[in-house]
C-alpha positions as a printed Julia matrix, in Angstrom:
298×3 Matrix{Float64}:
   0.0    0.0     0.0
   1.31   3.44   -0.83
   1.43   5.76    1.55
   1.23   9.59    1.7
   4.5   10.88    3.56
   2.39  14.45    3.91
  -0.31  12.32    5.62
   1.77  10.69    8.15
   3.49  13.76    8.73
   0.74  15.63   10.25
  -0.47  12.11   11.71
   3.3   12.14   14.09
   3.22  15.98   14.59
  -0.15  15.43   16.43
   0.78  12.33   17.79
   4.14  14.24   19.28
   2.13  17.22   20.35
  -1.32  16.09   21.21
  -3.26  18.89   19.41
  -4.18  19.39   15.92
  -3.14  22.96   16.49
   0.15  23.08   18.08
   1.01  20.28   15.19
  -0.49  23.21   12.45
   2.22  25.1    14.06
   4.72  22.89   13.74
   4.45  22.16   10.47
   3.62  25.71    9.11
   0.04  24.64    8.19
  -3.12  25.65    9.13
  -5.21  23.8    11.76
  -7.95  22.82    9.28
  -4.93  20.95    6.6
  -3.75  18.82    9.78
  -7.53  17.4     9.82
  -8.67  17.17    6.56
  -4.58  14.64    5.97
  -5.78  12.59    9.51
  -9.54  12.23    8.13
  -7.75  11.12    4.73
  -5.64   8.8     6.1
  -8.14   6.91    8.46
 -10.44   6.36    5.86
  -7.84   5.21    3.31
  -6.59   2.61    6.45
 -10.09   2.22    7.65
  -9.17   2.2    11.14
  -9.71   5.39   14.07
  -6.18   6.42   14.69
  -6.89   9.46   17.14
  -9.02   9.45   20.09
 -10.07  13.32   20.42
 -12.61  12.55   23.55
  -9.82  13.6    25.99
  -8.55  17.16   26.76
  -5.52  15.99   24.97
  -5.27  13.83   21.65
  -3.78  10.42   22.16
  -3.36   7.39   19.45
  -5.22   4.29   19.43
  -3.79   0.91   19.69
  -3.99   1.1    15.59
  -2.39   4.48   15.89
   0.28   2.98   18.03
   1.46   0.97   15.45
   1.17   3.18   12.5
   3.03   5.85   14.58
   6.11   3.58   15.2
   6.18   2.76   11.58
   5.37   6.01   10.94
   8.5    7.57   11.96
  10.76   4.58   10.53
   9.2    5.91    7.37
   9.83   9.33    7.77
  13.52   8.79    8.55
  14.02   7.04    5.54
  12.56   9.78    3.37
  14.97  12.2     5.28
  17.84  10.05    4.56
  16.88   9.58    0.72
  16.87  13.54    0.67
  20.09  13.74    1.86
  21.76  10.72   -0.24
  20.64  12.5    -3.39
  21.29  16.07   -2.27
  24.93  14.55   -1.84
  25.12  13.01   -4.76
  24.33  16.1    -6.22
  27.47  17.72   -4.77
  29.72  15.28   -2.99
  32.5   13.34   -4.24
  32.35  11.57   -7.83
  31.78   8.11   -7.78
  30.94   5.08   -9.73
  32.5    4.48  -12.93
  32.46   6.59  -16.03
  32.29   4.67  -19.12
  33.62   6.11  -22.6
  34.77   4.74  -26.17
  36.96   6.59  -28.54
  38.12   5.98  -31.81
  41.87   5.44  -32.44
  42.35   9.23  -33.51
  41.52  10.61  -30.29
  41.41   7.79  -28.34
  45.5    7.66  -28.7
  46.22  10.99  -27.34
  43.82  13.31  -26.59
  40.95  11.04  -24.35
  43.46   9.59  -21.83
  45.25  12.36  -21.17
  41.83  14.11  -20.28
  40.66  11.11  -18.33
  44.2   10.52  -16.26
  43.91  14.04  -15.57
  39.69  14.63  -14.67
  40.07  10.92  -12.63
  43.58  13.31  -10.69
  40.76  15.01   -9.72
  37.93  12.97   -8.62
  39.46  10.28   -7.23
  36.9    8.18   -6.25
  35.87   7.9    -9.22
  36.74   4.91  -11.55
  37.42   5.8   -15.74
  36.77   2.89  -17.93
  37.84   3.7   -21.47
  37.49   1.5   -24.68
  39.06   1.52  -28.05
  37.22   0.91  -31.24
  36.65   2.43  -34.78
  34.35   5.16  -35.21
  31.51   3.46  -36.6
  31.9    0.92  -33.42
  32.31   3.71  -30.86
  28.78   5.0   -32.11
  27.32   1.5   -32.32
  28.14   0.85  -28.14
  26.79   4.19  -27.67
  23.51   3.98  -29.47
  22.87   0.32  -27.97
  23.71   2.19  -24.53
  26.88  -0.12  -23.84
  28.85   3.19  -22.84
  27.54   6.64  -21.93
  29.85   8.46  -23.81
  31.94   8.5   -27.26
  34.69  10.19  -28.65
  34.69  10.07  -32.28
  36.37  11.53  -35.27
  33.75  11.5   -37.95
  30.2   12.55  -38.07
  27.6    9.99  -39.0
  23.58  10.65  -38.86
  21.66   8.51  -36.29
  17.82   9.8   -34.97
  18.6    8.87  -31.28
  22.51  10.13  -31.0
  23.44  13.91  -30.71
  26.97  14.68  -31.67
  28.61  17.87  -30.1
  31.87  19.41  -31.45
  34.19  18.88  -29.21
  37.67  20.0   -30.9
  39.0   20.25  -34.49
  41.64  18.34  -35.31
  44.44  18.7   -38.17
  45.36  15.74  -41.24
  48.49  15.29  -42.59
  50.34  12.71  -44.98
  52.67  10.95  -42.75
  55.49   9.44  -44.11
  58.79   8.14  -43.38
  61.74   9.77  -42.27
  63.92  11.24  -44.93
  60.93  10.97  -47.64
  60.7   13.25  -50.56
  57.97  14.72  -49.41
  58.86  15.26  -46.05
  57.79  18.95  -45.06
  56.48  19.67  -48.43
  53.3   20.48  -50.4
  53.14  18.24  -52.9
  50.55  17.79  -56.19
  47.96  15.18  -56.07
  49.43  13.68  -59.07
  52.25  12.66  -57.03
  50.14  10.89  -54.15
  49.17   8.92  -56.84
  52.22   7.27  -57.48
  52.69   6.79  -54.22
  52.13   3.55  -52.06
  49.08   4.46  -50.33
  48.38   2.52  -46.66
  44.44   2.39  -45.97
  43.1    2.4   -42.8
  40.01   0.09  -42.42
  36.61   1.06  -43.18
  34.58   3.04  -40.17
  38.08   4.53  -39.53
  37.17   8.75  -39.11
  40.25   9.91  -40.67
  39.23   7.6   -43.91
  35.59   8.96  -44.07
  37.1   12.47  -44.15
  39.99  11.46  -46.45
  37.25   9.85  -49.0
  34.89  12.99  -48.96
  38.11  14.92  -49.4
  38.9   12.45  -52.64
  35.71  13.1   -54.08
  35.65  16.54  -54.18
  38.7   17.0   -55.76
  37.28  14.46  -58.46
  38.96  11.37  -56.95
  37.82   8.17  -54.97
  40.38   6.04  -52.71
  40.51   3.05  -55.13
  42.3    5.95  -57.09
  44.94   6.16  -54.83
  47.56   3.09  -55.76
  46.9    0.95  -52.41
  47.07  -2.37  -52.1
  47.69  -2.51  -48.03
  44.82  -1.86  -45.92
  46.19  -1.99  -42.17
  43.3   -1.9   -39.69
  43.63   1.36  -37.53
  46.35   3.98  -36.8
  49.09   2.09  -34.79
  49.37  -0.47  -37.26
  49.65   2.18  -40.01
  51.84   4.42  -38.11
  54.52   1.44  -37.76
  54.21   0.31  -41.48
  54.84   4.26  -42.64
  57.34   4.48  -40.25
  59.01   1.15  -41.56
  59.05   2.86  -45.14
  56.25   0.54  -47.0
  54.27   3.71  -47.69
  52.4    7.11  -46.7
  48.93   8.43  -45.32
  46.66  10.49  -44.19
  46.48  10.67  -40.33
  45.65  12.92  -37.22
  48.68  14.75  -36.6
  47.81  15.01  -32.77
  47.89  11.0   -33.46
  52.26  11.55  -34.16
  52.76  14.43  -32.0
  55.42  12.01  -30.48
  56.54  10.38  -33.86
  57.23  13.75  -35.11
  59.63  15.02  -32.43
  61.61  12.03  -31.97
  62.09  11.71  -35.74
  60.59   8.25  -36.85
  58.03   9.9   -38.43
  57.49  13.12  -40.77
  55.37  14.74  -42.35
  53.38  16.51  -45.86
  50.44  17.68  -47.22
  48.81  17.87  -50.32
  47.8   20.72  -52.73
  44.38  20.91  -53.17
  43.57  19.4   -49.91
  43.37  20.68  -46.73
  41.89  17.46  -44.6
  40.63  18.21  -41.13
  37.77  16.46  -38.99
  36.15  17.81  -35.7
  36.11  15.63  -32.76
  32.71  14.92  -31.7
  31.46  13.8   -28.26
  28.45  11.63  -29.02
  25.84  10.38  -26.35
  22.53   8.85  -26.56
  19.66  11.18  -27.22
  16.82  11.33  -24.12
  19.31   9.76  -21.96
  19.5   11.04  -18.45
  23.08  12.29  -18.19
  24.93  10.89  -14.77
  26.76  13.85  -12.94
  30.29  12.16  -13.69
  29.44  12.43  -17.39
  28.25  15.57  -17.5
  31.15  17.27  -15.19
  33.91  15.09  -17.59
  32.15  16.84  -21.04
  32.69  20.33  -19.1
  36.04  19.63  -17.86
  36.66  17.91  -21.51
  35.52  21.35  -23.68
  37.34  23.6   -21.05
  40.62  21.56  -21.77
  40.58  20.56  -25.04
């Protein structure tokens, strides 16, 4: 049976102060409120809780009962007000949950994590790597709360929010001819081209890139298609060929010299980072304080 916690409110007060009125007080109510929630609350229980023949009111052996429960009841609607007021502005717990693609997900996610977790830390980070069009996948079938992706893709219950833009170059190896240089598209085209996989962001912007200079990937002379960045990274780096990557993704290849890089005339590749969530979805505190922590640090 649910019970009104107004109802039993007023039914304690006057229990505690044996009058209607001095309970009206209590409670900030008027006299006339306190009756009408005891009246309500006997005939919904069907039992005389008050006896009112005395100069003072007392409870009946029914009212005994409901009294002591009464006030176990009470409590624990105090204490539920206080849990959530707290976990409105106490310490961060639980665990945050977030994917990433391979762009972001190699430099730019952890070091926001390692450093919002420095700061809340009871709170646990749980961070997954996957390709973009997996990232949005867990998101959409609510696997993670949060995604970091580098490539926009349409979806009715997913809203994508910019989060940072992010620069493409050609990497290729140390000591290439094209190192530091703008060179024609013609002379990509003679080059080895190494593909990252399909749902990779930086090859969705690469492709729409292609096509509007008039050219599709299967253009581009490639007959190595590597999975995602590390495995590209290592294979450019090894001299088997060039491409297109996040440049925050070789920060580190690029000052300690395994890696260099290009860019091409005609194209000036660049993605935005999106944070992507689940439409509707109530936002936990942890997420929400990590997006603002995230967009004030990015």
């Amino acid at each position: 049976m649910l019970m009104d916690t107004r109802q039993l409110a007023a039914f304690v007060a006057v229990v505690e102060k044996k009058s209607f009125s001095q309970a009206a007080e209590r409670l900030g109510v008027t006299q006339p409120a306190i009756s009408l929630q005891i009246r309500s609350l006997e005939e919904r229980l069907g039992r005389r809780l008050l006896d009112r023949s005395g100069r003072r009111v007392e409870p009946t052996e029914a009212g005994l009962v409901l009294y002591r429960n009464a006030q176990r009841m009470l409590q624990l609607e105090h204490q539920l007000d206080e849990d959530l007021a707290r976990e409105e502005t106490g310490a961060l717990r639980g665990t945050l949950a977030i994917g990433a693609s391979t762009g972001p997900g190699g430099h730019l996610v952890p070091l926001l994590l390692c450093e919002f977790q420095h700061d809340h830390p009871e709170l646990a980070v749980s961070l997954t790597i996957s390709d973009t069009d997996r990232v949005i996948d867990q998101v959409g079938e609510r696997e993670i709360e949060l995604g970091v992706v580098g490539a926009l893709r349409r979806h009715r219950s997913l809203e994508f929010e910019p989060l940072v833009r992010d620069q493409i170059v050609l990497a290729v190896p140390p000591g290439h001819p094209f190192a530091g240089k703008a060179i024609p598209l013609e002379q990509l085209q003679r080059e080895q081209y190494i593909a990252m996989q399909e749902g990779a962001g930086v090859r969705h912007v690469i492709e729409e890139d292609l096509r509007a200079a008039g050219l599709r990937m299967r253009d581009l002379p490639s007959k190595l298609e590597l999975g995602l960045q590390e495995s590209v990274k290592s294979a450019v780096a090894a001299g088997y060929g060039v491409t297109f990557i996040s440049r925050t993704a070789i920060e580190g290849e690029l000052a300690a010299g395994t890696l260099a890089a290009a860019s091409v005339k005609g194209l000036e590749p660049a993605r935005q980072i999106y944070v992507v969530r689940a439409a509707g979805r109530v936002p936990t505190r942890a997420a929400d304080e990590f997006l603002a922590f995230a967009r004030s640090h990015s």
